[in-house]
C-alpha positions in Angstrom: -32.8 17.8 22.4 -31.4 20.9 22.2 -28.1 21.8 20.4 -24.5 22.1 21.4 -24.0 25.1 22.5 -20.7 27.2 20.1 -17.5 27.0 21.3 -14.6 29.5 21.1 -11.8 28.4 19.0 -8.6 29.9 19.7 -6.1 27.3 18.9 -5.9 24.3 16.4 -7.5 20.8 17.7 -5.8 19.7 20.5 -3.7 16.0 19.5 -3.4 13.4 22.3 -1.1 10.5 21.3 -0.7 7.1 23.2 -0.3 7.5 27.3 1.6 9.5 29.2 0.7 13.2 28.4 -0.9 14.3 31.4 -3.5 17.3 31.5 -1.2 19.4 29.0 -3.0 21.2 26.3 -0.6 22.1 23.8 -1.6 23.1 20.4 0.4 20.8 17.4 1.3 22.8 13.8 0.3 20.6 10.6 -2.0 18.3 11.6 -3.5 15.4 9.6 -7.1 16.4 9.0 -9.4 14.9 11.5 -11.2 11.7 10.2 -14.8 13.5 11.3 -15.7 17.1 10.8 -15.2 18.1 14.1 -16.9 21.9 13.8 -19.9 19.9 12.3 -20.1 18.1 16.0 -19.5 21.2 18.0 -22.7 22.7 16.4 -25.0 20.0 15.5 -27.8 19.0 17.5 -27.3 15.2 18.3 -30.2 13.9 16.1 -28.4 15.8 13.6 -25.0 13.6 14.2 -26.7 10.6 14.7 -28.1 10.9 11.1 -25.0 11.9 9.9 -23.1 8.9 11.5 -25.9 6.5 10.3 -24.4 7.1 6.5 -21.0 6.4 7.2 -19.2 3.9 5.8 -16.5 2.7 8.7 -18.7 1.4 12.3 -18.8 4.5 14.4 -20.2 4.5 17.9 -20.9 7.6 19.8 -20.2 6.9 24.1 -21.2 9.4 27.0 -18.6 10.3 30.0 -19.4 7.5 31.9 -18.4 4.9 29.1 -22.1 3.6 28.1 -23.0 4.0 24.3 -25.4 6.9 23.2 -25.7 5.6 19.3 -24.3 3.4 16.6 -24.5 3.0 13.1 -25.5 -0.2 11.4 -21.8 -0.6 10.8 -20.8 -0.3 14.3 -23.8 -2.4 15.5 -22.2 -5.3 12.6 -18.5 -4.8 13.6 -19.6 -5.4 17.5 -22.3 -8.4 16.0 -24.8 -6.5 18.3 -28.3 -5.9 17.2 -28.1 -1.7 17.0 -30.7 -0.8 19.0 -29.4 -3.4 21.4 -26.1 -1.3 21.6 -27.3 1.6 23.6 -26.9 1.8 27.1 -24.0 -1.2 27.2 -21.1 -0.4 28.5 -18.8 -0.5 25.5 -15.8 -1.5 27.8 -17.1 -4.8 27.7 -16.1 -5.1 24.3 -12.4 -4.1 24.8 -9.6 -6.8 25.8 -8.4 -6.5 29.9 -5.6 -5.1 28.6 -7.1 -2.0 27.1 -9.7 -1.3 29.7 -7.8 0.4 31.9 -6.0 2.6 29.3 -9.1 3.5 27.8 -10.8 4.3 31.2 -7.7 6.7 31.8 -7.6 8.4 28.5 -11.6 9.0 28.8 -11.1 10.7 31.7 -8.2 12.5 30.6 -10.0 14.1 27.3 -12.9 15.4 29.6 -10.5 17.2 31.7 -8.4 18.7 28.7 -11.9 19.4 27.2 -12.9 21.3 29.9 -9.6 23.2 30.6 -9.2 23.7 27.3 -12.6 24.4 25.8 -11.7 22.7 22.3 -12.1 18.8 20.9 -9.7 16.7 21.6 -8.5 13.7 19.1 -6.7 10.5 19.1 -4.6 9.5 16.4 -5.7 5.8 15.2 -4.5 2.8 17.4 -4.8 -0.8 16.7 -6.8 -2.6 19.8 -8.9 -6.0 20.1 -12.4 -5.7 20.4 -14.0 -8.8 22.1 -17.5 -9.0 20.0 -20.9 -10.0 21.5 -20.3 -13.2 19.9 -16.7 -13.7 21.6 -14.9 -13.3 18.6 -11.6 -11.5 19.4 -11.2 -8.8 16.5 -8.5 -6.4 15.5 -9.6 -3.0 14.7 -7.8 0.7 13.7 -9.6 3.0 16.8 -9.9 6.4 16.3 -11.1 8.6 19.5 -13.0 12.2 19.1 -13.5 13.9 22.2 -16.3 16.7 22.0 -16.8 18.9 25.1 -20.3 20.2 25.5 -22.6 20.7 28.4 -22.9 16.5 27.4 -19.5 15.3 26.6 -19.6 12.6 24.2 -16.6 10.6 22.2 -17.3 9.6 18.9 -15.5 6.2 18.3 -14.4 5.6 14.6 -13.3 1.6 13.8 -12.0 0.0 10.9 -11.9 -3.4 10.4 -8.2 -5.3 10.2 -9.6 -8.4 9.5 -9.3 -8.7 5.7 -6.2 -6.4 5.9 -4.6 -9.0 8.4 -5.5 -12.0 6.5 -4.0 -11.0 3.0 -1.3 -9.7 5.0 -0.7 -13.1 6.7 -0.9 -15.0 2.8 1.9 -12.3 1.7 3.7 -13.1 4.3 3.6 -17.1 3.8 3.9 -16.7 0.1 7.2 -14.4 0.8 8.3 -17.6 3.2 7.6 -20.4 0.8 9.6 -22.5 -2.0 7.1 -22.4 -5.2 8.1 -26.0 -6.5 8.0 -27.5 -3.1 5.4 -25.5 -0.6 8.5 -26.2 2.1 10.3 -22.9 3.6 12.4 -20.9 1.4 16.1 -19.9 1.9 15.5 -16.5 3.3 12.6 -17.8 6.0 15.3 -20.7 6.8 18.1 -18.1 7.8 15.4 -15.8 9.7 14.7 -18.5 11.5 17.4 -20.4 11.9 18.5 -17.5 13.7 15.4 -16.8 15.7 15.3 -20.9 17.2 19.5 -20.2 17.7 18.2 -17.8 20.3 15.5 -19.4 21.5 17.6 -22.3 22.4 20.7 -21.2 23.8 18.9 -19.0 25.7 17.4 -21.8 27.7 20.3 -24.4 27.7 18.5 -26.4 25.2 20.2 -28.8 22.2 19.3 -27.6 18.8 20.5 -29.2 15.6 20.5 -29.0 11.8 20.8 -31.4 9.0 21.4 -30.4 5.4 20.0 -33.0 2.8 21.1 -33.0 -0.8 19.8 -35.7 -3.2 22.7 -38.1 -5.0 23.1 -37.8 -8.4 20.4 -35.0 -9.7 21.9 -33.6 -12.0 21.8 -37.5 -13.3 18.4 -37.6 -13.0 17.2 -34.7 -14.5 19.4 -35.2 -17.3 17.8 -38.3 -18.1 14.4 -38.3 -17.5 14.0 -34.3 -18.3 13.5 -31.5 -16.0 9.7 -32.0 -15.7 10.4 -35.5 -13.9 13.1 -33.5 -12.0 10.5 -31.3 -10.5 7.9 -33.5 -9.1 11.1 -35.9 -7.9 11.6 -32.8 -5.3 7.9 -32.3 -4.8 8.1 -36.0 -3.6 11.0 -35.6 -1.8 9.8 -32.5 0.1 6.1 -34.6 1.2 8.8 -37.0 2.2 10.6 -34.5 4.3 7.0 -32.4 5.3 5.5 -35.8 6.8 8.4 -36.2 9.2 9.2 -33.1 10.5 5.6 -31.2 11.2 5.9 -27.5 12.2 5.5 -28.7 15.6 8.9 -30.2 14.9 10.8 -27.9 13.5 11.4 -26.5 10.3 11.8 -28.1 7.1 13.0 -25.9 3.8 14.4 -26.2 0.5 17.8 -24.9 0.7 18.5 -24.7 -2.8 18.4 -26.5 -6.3 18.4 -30.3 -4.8 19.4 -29.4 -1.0 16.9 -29.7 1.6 17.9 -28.3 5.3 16.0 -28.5 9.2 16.4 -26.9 11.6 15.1 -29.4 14.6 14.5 -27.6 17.9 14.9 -29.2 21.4 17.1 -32.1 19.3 21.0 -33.1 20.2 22.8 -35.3 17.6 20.9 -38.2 18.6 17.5 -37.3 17.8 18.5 -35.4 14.9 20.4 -38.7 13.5 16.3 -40.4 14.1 14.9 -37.7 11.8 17.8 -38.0 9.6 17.5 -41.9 9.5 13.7 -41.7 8.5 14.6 -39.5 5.7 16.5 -41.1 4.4 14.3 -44.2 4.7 11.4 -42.4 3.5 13.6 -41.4 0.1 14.7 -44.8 -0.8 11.4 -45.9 -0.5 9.9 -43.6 -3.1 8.5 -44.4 -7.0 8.1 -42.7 -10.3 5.8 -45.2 -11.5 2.9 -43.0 -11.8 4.7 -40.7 -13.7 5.9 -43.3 -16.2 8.9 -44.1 -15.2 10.3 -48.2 -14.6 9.9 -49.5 -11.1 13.6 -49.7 -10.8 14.5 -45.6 -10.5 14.9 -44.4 -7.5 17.0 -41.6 -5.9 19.1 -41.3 -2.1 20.1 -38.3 -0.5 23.3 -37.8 1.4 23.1 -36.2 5.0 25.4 -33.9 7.3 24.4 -33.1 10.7 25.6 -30.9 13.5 24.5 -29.8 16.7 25.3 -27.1 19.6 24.6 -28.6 23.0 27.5 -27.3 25.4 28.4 -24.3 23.4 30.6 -25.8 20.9 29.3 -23.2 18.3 29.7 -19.7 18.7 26.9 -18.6 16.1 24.0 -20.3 14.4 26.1 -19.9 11.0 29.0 -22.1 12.3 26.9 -24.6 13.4 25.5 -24.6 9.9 28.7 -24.6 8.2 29.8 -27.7 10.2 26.2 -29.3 9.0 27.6 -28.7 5.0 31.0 -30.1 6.2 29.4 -33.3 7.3 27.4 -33.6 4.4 30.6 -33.5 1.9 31.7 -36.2 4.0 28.9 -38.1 3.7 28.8 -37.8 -0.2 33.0 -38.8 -0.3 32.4 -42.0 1.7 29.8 -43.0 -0.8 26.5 -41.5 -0.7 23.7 -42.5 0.6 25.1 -41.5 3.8 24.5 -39.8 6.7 27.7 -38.2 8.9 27.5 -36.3 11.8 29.5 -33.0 12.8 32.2 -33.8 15.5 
């Protein structure tokens, strides 16, 4: 095959960025340096970039003007779990979502008319897609698009896999969520949310309610059996909690020190007093045994409910307020108790 024949450069590399930019060419100042060489593809023969992709670390695939895929590398052909030779010739819109088929269809087109109007490469910044592998796997990858015009215009496709990158950002983010003692929410993911179902449910017409859960006599507790025994009596407590109101539920967090608080979706006052009932239940029923304690300790919790079904509340933190209001009534009639916002 013979090479690329030279093209005049007049102008920096032309920048195309998301949709919407017609057949423009406009030359951009200061721009990030291309992720390929792109004078290297102007003048190379294609054996030469093929051999030149082949050593690349990140999966590259190079595709003709009519979509089909000229050449991989070995880590294109393992991104796409597609046997390399295999690749060539498929159409490599089959491995893009519906969504992005279309766009990528237009913006194809686009580059070779810019190309050839122009007379210089054209190059995408990198955009986050889903890439449907030959196994069905969906997969989010970081797609960068070179557009080189030659008497064969070709786009050399550069992917990087999110997958790891999306994963350890997913653990930050639950760590960032989560209570270290108890594994239940924390108090920042409770107010983000709190907020979020407050939305959600209004927005509809639908009940939502909260119930704030602090355990009788702690301090007590940990005072006399030490702080160690204090810890896994809220570890307990929270499994307690955990087992009765699933994330499919609603939400159940540690408020703070020896307060527990849910937010319960879909609920009015009634339901939420059911929940409220069996956590209560589920408390009293608990043993230190197996830490060494006598059979005979135990612990309660006092409740305070509250619940915005006609628009009694203005905002989710009134609502909550009212919750905390019932709960110190709950503790001044005795303990134990559970009282429920009027």
């Amino acid at each position: 095959m013979t090479s690329s024949p030279k093209l005049t450069r007049s102008q920096h590399p032309l920048s195309l960025v998301g949709e919407g930019n017609g057949s423009q060419c406009t030359a951009q100042q200061g721009l990030v340096e291309p992720a390929l060489p792109l004078t290297f593809f102007e003048h190379a023969s294609i054996e030469t970039i093929q051999q030149f992709i082949q050593h690349l670390t990140e999966p590259v695939i190079i595709v003709n003007a009519q979509g089909y895929i000229y050449f991989s590398n070995s880590k294109g052909a393992d991104l796409l779990t597609c046997p390399q030779a295999s690749l060539k010739g498929q159409d490599w819109r089959n491995f893009l979502t519906e969504h992005h088929q279309a766009r990528y269809d237009n913006l194809l087109s686009n580059d070779i008319k810019l190309g050839k109007n122009c007379g210089i490469p054209v190059q995408h910044c990198a955009e986050e897609i889903t890439l449907i592998t030959a196994s069905g796997k969906a997969k989010d990858v970081e797609l960068s698009i070179s557009y080189i015009p030659s008497h064969e215009p070709l786009f050399v496709m550069m992917m990087h896999d999110l997958t790891q990158h999306k994963a350890e950002n997913q653990k930050l983010r639950k760590l960032a969520a989560t209570d270290s003692l108890t594994g239940l929410a924390n108090r920042r993911y409770f107010d983000e949310m709190l907020h979020h179902y407050w939305e959600e449910c209004t927005g509809k017409l639908r009940p939502i309610s909260v119930v704030i859960i602090d355990v009788d006599y702690f301090k007590v507790f940990n005072d006399q059996f030490g702080h160690i025994q204090g810890d896994e009596c809220l570890r307990k407590i929270a499994k307690v909690i955990a087992d009765i109101v699933p994330i499919e539920i609603g939400l159940a967090a540690r408020y703070g020190g020896e307060e527990f608080a849910l937010i319960l979706p879909s609920h009015n006052a009634k339901m939420a007093l059911t929940i409220a009932q069996k956590v209560q239940q589920g408390i009293n029923d608990l043993r230190f045994t197996e830490q060494g304690l006598r059979d005979y300790v135990s612990v309660s919790a006092s409740q305070g409910i509250a619940s915005e079904i006609n628009g009694q509340f203005r905002t989710s933190l009134a609502m909550l307020c009212a919750a905390d209001t019932a709960l110190y009534r709950a503790k001044a009639d005795g303990r134990d108790r559970i009282n429920t916002s009027l």
